[in-house]
C-alpha positions in Angstrom: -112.9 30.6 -8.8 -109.4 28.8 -9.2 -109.6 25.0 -8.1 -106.3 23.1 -7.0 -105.8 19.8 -7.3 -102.5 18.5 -6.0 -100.7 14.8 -6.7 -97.6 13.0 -6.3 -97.8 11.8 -2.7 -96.9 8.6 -1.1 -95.0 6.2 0.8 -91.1 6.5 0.6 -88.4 5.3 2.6 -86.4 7.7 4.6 -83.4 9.5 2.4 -86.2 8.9 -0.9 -87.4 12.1 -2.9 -91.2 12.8 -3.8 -92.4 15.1 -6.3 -95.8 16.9 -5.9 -97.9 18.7 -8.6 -100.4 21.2 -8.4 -102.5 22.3 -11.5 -104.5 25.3 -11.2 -107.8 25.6 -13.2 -108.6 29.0 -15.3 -106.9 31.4 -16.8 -104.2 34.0 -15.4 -101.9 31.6 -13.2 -99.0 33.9 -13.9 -101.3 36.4 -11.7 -101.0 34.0 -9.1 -98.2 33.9 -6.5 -98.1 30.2 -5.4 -97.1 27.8 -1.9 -96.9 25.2 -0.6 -98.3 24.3 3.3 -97.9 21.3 5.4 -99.8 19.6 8.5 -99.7 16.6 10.8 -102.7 15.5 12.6 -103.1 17.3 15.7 -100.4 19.9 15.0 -100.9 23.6 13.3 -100.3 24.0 9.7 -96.8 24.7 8.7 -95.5 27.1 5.9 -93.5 25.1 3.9 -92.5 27.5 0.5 -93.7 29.8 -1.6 -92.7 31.2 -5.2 -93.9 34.3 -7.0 -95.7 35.2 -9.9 -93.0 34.7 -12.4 -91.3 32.0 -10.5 -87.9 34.4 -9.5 -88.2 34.4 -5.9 -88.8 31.4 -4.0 -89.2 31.2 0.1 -88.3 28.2 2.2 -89.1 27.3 5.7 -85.8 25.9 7.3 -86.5 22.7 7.7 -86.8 21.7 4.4 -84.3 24.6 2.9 -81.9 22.4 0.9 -83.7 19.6 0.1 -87.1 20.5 -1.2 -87.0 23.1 -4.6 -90.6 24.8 -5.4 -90.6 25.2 -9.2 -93.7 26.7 -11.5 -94.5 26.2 -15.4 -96.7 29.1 -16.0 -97.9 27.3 -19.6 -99.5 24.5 -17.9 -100.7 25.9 -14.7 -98.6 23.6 -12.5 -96.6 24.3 -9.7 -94.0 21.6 -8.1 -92.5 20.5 -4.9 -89.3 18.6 -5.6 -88.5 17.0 -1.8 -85.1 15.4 -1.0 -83.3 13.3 1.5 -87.0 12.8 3.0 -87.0 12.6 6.5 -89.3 10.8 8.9 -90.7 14.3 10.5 -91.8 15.6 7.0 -94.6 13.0 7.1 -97.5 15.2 6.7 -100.8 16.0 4.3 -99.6 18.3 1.9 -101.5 21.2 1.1 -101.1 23.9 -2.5 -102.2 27.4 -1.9 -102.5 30.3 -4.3 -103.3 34.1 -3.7 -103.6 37.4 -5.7 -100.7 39.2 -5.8 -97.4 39.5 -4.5 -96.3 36.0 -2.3 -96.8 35.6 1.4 -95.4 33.3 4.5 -98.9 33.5 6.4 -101.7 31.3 5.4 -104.3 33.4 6.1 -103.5 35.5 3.1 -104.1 32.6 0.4 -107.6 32.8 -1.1 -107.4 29.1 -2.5 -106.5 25.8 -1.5 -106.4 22.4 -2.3 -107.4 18.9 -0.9 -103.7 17.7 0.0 -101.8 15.4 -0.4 -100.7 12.6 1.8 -96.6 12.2 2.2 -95.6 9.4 4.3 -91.8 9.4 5.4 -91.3 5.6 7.4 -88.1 5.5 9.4 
């Protein structure tokens, strides 16, 4: 069983940047494709990015194409969500996913998530 535990979330001012983290317990990560998903209360849960296995092709949603950069460092079973030029609408929990295999936009094909992590974007 791989457990996901994300951090880096908070309050920032509108134009601020965020990082989150996601480490990934047990061993073959690399096996892993990795993503990131994204929901406000009330609302359905929103694909935000993914990256592969080896970290060489990376997907964006395109709202946040631009200013957010997904990132993996397969030696210490972490992914990352760099986020830019925050906006008010990208207040939202923040959720890591993994899945076996090859990476996916649809959420029903991840195996494992995390708690989230609360982003807050005030105007």
């Amino acid at each position: 069983q791989v457990q996901l535990v994300e951090s880096g979330g908070g309050l920032v001012q509108a134009g601020g940047s965020l990082r989150l983290s996601c480490v990934a317990s047990g061993r073959g990560f690399s096996t892993y494709a990795m993503g990131w998903f994204r929901q406000v209360p009330g609302k359905e849960r929103e694909f935000v990015s993914t990256i592969s296995r080896g970290g060489g092709v990376t997907s964006y949603a395109d709202s946040v194409k631009g200013r957010f950069t997904i990132s993996r460092d397969n030696a210490k079973n972490t992914v990352y969500l760099q986020m830019n030029g925050l906006k008010p609408e990208d207040t939202a929990v923040y959720y890591c996913v993994a899945k076996i295999g090859g990476s996916s936009r649809l959420q029903l094909e991840y195996e494992y998530w995390g708690q989230g992590t609360q982003v807050t974007v005030s105007s």
